[in-house]
C-alpha positions in Angstrom: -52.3 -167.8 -117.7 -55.3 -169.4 -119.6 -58.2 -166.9 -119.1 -60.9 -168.4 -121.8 -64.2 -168.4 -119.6 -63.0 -164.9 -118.7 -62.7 -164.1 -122.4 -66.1 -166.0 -123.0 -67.7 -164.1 -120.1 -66.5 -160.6 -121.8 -68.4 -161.3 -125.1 -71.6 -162.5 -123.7 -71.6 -159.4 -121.3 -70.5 -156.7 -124.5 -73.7 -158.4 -126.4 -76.1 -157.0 -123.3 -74.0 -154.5 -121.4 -72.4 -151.4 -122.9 -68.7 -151.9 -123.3 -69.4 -155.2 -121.5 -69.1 -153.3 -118.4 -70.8 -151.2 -115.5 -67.3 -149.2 -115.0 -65.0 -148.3 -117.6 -62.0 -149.5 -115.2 -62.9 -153.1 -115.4 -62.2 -153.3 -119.0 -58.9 -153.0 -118.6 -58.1 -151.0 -121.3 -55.6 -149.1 -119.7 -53.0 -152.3 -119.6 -54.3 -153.8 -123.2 -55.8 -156.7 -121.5 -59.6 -158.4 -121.3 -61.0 -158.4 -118.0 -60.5 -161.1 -115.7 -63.9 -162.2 -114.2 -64.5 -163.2 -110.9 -66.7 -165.3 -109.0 -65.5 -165.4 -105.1 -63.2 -164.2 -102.8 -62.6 -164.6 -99.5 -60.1 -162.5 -96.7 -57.5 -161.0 -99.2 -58.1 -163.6 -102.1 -60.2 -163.2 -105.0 -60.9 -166.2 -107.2 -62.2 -166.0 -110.6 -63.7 -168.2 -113.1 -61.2 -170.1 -114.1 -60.5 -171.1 -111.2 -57.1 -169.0 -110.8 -56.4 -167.3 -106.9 -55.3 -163.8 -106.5 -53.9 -161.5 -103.7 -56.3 -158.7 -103.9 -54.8 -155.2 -104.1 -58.1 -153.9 -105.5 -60.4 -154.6 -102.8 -63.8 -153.4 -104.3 -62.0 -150.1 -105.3 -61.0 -149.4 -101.1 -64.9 -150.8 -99.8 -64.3 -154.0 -97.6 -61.0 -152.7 -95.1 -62.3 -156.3 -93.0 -61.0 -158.2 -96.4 -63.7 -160.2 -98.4 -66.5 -161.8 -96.7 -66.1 -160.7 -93.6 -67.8 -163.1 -90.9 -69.9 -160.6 -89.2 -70.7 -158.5 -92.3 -72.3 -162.0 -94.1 -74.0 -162.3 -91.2 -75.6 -159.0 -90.4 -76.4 -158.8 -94.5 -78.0 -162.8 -94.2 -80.2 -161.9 -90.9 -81.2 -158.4 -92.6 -82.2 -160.1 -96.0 -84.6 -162.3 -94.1 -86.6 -159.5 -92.9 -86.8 -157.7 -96.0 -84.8 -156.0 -99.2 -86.2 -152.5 -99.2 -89.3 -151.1 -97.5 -89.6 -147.0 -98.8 -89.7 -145.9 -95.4 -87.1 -145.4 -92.4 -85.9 -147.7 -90.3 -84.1 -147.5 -86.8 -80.8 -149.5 -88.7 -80.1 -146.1 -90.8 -79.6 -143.8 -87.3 -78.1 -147.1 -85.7 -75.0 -146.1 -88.6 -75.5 -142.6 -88.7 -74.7 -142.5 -84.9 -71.7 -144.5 -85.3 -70.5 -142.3 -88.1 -71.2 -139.5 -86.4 -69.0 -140.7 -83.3 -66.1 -141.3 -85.1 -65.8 -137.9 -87.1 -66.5 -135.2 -85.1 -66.6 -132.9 -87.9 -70.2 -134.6 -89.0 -72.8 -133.3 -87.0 -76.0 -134.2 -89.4 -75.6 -136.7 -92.3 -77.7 -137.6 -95.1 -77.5 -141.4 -96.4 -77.5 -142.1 -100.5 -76.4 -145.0 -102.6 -73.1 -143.9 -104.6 -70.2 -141.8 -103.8 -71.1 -140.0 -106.9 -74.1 -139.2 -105.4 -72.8 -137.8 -102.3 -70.5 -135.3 -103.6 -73.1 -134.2 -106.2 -75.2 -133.4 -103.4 -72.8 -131.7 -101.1 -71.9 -129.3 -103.3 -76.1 -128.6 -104.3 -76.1 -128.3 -100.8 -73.0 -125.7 -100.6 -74.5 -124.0 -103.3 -77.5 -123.6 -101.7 -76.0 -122.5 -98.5 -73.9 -119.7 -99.8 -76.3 -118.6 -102.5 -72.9 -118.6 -104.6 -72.5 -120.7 -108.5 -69.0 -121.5 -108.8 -66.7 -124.8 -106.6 -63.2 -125.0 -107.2 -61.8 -129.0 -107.8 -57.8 -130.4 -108.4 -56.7 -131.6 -111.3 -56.8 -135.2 -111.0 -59.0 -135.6 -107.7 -62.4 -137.3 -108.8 -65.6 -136.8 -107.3 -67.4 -139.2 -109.1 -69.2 -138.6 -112.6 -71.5 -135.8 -112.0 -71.6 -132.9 -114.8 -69.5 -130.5 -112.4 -66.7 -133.1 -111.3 -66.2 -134.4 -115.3 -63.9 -131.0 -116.2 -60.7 -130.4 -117.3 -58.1 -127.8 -116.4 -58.3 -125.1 -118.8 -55.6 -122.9 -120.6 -54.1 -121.0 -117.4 -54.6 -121.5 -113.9 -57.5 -119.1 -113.3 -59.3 -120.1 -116.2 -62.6 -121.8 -116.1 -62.2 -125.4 -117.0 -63.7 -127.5 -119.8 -65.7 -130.0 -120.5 -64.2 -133.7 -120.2 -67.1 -135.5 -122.1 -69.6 -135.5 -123.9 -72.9 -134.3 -122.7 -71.5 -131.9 -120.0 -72.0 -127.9 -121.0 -70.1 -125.3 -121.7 -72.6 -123.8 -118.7 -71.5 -126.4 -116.4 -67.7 -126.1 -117.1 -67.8 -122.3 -116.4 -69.0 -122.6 -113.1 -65.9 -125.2 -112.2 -62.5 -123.8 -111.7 -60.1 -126.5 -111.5 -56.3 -125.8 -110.2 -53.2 -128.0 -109.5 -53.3 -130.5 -106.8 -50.8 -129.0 -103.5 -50.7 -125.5 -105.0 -52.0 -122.7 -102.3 -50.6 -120.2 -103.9 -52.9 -121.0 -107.1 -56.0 -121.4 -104.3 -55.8 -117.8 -103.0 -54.8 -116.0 -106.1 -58.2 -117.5 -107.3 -60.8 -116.7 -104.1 -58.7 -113.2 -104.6 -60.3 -113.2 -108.0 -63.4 -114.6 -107.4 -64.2 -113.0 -103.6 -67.8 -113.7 -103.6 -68.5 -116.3 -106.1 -67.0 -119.9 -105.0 -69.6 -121.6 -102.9 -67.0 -124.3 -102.0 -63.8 -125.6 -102.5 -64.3 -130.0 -102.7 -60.8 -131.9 -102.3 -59.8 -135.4 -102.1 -57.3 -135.0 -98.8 -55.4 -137.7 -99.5 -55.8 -137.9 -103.7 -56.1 -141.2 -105.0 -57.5 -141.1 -107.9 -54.2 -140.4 -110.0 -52.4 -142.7 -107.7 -52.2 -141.9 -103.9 -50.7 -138.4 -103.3 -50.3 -137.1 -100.1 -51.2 -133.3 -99.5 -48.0 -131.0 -98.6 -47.5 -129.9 -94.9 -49.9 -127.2 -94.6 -51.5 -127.5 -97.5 -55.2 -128.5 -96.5 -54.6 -126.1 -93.6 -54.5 -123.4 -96.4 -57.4 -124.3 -98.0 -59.4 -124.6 -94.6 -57.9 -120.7 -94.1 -59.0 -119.7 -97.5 -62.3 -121.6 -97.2 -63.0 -119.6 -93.9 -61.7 -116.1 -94.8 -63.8 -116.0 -98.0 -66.9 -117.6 -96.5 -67.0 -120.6 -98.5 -67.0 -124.8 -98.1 -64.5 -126.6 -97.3 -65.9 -130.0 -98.4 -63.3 -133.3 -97.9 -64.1 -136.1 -100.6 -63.0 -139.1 -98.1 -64.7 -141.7 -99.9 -61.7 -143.3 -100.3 -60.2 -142.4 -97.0 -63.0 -142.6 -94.8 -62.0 -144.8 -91.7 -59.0 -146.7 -94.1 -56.4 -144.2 -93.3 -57.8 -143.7 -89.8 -60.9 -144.0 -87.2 -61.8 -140.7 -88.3 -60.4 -140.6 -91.8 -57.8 -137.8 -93.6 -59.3 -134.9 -91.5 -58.4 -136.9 -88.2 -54.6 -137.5 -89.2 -54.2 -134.5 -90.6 -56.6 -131.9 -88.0 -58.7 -130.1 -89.8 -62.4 -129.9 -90.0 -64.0 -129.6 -93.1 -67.2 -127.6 -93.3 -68.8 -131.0 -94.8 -67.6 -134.8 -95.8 -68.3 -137.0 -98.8 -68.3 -140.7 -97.5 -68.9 -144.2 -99.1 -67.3 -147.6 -100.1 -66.1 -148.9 -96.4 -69.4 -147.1 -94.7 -71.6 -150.0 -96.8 -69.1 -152.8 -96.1 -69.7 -153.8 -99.5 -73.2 -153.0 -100.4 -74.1 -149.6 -102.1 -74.0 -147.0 -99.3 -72.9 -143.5 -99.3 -73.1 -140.1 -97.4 -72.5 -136.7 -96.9 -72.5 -134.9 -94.0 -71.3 -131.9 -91.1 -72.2 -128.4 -90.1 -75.5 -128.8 -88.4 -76.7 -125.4 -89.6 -75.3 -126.4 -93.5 -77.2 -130.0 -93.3 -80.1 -128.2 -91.9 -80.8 -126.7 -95.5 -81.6 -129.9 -96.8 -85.5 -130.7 -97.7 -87.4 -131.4 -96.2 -86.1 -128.4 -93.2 -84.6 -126.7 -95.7 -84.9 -125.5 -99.5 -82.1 -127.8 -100.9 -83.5 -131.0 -102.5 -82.3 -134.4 -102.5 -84.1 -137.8 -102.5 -83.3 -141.7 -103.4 -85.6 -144.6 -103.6 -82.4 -146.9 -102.2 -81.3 -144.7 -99.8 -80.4 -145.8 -96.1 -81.4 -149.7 -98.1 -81.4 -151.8 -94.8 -79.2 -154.2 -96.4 -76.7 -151.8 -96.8 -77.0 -150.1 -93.6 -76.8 -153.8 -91.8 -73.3 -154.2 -93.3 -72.2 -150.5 -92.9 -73.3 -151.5 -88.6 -71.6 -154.5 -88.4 -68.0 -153.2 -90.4 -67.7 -149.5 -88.3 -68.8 -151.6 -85.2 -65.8 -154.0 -86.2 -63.7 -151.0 -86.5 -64.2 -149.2 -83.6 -63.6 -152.4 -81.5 -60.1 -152.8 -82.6 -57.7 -150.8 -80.8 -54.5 -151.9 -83.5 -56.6 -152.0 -86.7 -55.2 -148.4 -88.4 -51.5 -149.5 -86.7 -51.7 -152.9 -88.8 -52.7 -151.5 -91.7 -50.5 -148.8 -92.0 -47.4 -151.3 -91.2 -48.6 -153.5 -94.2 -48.8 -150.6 -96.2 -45.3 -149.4 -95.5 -44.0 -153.3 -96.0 -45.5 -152.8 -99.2 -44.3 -149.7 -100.6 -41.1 -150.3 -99.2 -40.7 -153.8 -100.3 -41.8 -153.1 -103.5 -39.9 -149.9 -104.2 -36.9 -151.6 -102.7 -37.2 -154.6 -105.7 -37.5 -151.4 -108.4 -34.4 -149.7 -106.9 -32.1 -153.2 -107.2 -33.3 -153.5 -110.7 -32.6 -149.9 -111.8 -36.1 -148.7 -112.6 -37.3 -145.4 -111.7 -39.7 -145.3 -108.9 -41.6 -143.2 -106.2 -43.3 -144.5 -103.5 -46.1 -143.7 -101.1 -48.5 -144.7 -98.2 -51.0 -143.7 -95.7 -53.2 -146.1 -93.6 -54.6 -149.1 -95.7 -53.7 -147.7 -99.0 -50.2 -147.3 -100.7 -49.0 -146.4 -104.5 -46.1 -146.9 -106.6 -45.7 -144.7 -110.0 -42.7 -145.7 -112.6 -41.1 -142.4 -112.5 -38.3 -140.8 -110.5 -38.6 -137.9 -108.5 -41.3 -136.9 -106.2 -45.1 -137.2 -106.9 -47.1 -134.2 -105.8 -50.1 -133.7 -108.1 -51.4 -134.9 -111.8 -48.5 -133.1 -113.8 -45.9 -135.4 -112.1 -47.9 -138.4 -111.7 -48.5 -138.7 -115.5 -44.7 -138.7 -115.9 -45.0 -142.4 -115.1 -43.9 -145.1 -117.6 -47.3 -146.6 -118.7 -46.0 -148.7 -121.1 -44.0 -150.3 -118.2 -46.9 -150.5 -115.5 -49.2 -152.3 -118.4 -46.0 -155.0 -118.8 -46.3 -154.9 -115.1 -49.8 -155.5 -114.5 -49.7 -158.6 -116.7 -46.7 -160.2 -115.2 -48.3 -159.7 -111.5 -51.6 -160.7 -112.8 -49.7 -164.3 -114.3 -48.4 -164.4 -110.5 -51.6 -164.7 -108.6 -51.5 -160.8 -108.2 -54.3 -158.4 -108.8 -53.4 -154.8 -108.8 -55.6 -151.7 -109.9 -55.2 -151.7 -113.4 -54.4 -148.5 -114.1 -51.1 -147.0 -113.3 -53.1 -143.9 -112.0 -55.2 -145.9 -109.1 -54.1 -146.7 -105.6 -54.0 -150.2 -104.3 -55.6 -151.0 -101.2 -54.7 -153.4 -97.8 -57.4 -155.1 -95.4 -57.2 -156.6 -92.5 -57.1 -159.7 -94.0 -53.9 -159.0 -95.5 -50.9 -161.2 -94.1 -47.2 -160.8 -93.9 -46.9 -163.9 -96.3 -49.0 -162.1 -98.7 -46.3 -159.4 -98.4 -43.5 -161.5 -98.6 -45.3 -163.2 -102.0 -46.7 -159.9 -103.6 -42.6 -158.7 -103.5 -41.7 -161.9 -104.8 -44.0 -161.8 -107.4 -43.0 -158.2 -108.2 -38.9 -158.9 -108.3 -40.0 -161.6 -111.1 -42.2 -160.0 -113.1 -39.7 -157.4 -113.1 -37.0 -159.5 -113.8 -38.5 -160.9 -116.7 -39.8 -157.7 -118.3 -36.2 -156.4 -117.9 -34.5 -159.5 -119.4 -36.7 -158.9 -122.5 -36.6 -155.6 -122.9 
């Protein structure tokens, strides 16, 4: 595949933009490759400068579940954009989506609007800490929360050690107020609040991870946290940016029953634009400025553009009865059809899938948290990601992401991504 105004795009944008990107993922460093720049899409197509068409697995990172330029999201952006970009003050669009959210996860009783996911979870655990009067969250290895100072920390020597820094520019300080354990371990969550009994303002968890691939939680294991949470009288705060109304109306606490204390929302609630929230316990939200003693502000937050197509994608959601059964059926086709292709040519595979998202890692044996996802064949998945990328596929390009299924997704896209998939495969073995 002949990529040269892609290539020519990267070196213009590394002479202005650092790395040549605005997120290290785009670089595509991770399978060796330059990225692949685009300039339209459309349903569950992307199309990209050179005029090459992919089925889209990416999806804006999990944001647009109605596909790409979705009818009535254009539309409600177009006739907000006439009226205005940004005005400072509020506007009745922001409580027209706060009162959708609201009714969909009954968990959220007050919400506070920002512009990144980032930004949410950085405030919701100000906000827990601010509640509880306590320093210290507890995080999973491999979850992500965005690129705030407290999320950017390793696991440290043993599992009740404080973690570490992960970059530059985070300190010591920060780290030691961070405990990070194993993704699906209780046992390691109560032998730490057993340790630290009056200390950990909150415990923040992606419910369904999907940030080192898509994991799925144990049976009973965010049950255990929500136990722990509430004997020790800290946070329970669910990170469903990612699985905020894609694995279901009312996200991962809605399949799985059980109310966090407080949510971290974005991607799908924007519809595309930058929108994000956080959100629950009236009495917690109620500690926010300007009630309350917690700060938080943001020039862009609540931005009417964003709100516009945040309305017109939950309002889309809520008005179609089958939309979480369709997903999760070309999910499953997926996973299935794609794990199926591995198994016939002998290579090591596990498979999983919950609403509009599903994962495959190259390793065999089942994938419960960051220790056995990183067991997967890279080298493999960056072969892979070229081949499907040479077959008008575009997957997450990283073998540690989750791929992502609109609405707009058909069962000939299916039937083409598994072809694709048995080739590339095929190839890569017959060279190997």
């Amino acid at each position: 595949m002949k990529l040269e105004r892609s290539i020519a795009a990267f070196a213009r944008a590394r002479r202005a933009i650092a790395g040549g990107v605005n997120s290290p993922v785009r670089a595509l460093g991770a399978v060796g490759l330059s990225p692949v720049f685009m300039k339209g899409g459309a349903g569950s197509a992307l199309y990209d400068l050179d005029g090459h068409e992919y089925i889209d697995y990416v999806m804006s990172w999990g944001a647009l579940l109605l596909g790409h330029a979705y009818p009535a999201v254009t539309r409600a952006i177009t006739n907000a954009v006439t009226r205005g970009t940004s005005f400072g003050t509020p506007t009745e669009v922001e409580s027209e989506l706060a009162e959708l959210v609201v009714s969909m996860m009954p968990s959220i009783q007050r919400l506070r609007f920002v512009s990144s996911g980032t930004e949410a979870a950085m405030s919701a655990v100000r906000l827990a800490r601010g509640f509880t009067r306590r320093p210290k969250i507890v995080k999973f290895a491999g979850c992500y929360h965005g690129h705030g100072d407290a999320f950017l920390i390793s696991a440290g020597s043993g599992a009740l050690t404080h973690g570490v820094p992960d970059s530059l520019g985070i300190t010591e300080g920060t780290a030691c107020d961070t405990i990070v354990l194993p993704f699906n371990d209780s046992a390691a969550v109560e032998r730490t609040f057993r340790a630290n009994p009056d200390s950990i303002a909150a415990v923040i968890v992606e419910p369904y991870a999907g940030n080192m691939g898509l994991i799925l939680p144990r049976p009973g294991y965010l049950q255990s946290l929500r136990a722990c949470c509430t004997r020790y009288g800290a946070l329970l705060v669910f990170d469903e940016v990612m699985t905020g109304f894609r694995v279901a109306r009312g996200g991962a606490q809605a399949r799985e029953g059980v109310a966090p204390d407080l949510t971290v929302l974005g991607k799908i609630i924007g519809g595309g634009l930058p929108a994000a929230a956080f959100g629950g316990r009236a009495d917690v939200m109620a500690y926010l400025a300007p009630d309350g003693p917690v700060y938080q502000a943001g020039t862009l937050s609540g931005n009417p553009l964003a709100m516009a197509a945040g309305v017109a994608t939950l309002t889309a959601i809520a008005a179609d009865a089958t939309l979480y059964d369709r997903l999760e059926y070309t999910s499953r086709q997926l996973a299935d059809g794609l794990g199926a292709v591995m198994q016939r040519r002998g290579v090591g595979h596990y498979s999983s899938c919950a609403g509009g998202m599903f994962g495959v890692f190259f390793t065999t044996g089942p994938v419960t948290d960051l220790q056995s996802a990183q067991k997967s064949d890279r080298v493999l998945f960056a072969k892979y990601f070229a081949a499907m990328l040479d077959r008008g596929i575009y997957l997450p390009p990283s073998p540690f992401e989750a791929n992502f299924v609109s609405s707009a997704h058909t069962a000939r896209d299916v039937e083409q991504t598994i072809a694709a998939a048995d080739a590339s495969l095929g190839a890569l073995l017959a060279t190997a």
